[in-house]
C-alpha positions in Angstrom: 103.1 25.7 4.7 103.7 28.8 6.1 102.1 32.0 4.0 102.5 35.9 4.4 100.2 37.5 2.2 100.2 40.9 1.7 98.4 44.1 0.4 97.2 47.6 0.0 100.1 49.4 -1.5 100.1 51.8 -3.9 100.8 55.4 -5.0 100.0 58.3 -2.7 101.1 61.6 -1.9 103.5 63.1 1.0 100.6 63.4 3.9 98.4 60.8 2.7 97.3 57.7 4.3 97.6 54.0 3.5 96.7 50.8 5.2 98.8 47.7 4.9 97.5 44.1 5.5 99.3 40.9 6.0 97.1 38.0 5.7 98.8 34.5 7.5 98.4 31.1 7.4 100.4 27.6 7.6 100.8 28.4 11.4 99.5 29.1 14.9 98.6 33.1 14.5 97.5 33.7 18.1 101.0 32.7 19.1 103.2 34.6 16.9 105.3 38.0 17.1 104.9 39.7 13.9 106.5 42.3 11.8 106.6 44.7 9.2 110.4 45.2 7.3 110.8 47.6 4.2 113.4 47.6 1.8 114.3 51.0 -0.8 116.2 50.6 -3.7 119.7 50.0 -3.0 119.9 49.6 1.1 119.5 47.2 3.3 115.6 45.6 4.6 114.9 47.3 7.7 112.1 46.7 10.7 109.7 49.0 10.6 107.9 48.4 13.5 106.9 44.6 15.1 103.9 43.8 18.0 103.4 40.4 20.3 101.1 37.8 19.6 98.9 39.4 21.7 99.4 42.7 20.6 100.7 44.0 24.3 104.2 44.8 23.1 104.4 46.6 20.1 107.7 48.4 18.6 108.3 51.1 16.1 111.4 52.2 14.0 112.6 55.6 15.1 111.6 57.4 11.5 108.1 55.8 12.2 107.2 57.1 15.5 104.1 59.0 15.9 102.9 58.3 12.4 102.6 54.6 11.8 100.7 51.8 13.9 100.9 48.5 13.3 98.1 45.7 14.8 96.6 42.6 14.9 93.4 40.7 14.7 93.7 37.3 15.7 90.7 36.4 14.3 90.9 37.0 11.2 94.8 35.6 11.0 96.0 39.4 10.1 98.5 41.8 10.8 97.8 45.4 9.8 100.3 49.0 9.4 98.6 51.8 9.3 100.5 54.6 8.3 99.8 58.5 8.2 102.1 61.6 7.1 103.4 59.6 4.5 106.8 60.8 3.2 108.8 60.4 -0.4 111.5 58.7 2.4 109.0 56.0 3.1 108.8 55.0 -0.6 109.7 51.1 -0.4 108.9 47.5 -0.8 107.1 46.2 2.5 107.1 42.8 4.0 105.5 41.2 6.1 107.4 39.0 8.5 107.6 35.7 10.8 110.8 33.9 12.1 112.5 33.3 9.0 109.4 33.2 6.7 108.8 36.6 4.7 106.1 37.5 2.2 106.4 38.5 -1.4 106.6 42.8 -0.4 103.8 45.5 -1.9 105.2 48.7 -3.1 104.3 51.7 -1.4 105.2 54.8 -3.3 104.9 58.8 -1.9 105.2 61.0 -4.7 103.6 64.3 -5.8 
């Protein structure tokens, strides 16, 4: 069965750094468009930013632009957001995504 794993949320300061992974399985990798949604308290899950299965078409949220980069390894069956100049406004449950399959979220939190 399909399975979106993901990881490396936590707690870090406005300007800090943290690296989101999304380990898959249950399906053909190589071939699938992924994504990475969030969802604050109280509003709606939004897309975040989303790249091919080969990783030649990538797209990025507005309020992401410039500071966030998602990727891929096809090797290793994992989807990646990296994301810099972290902002309180990016505090949120992430998920990872695949057609209608989501994973279980890992809280990011930017806080002084």
């Amino acid at each position: 069965q399909v399975q979106l794993v993901e990881s490396g949320g936590g707690l870090v300061q406005p300007g800090g750094s943290l690296k989101l992974s999304c380990a898959a399985s249950g399906f053909t990798f190589r071939s699938a468009g992924m994504d990475w949604y969030r969802q604050a308290p109280g509003t709606e899950r939004e897309l975040v930013a989303g790249i091919s299965s080969g990783g030649g078409t990538i797209k990025y949220a507005d309020f992401v632009k410039g500071r966030f980069t998602i990727s891929r390894d096809n090797n290793k069956n994992t989807v990646y957001l990296q994301m810099n100049s972290l902002k309180p406004e990016d505090t949120a449950v992430y998920y990872c995504h695949y057609q209608r399959y989501w994973g279980q979220g890992t809280q990011v939190t930017v806080s002084s």
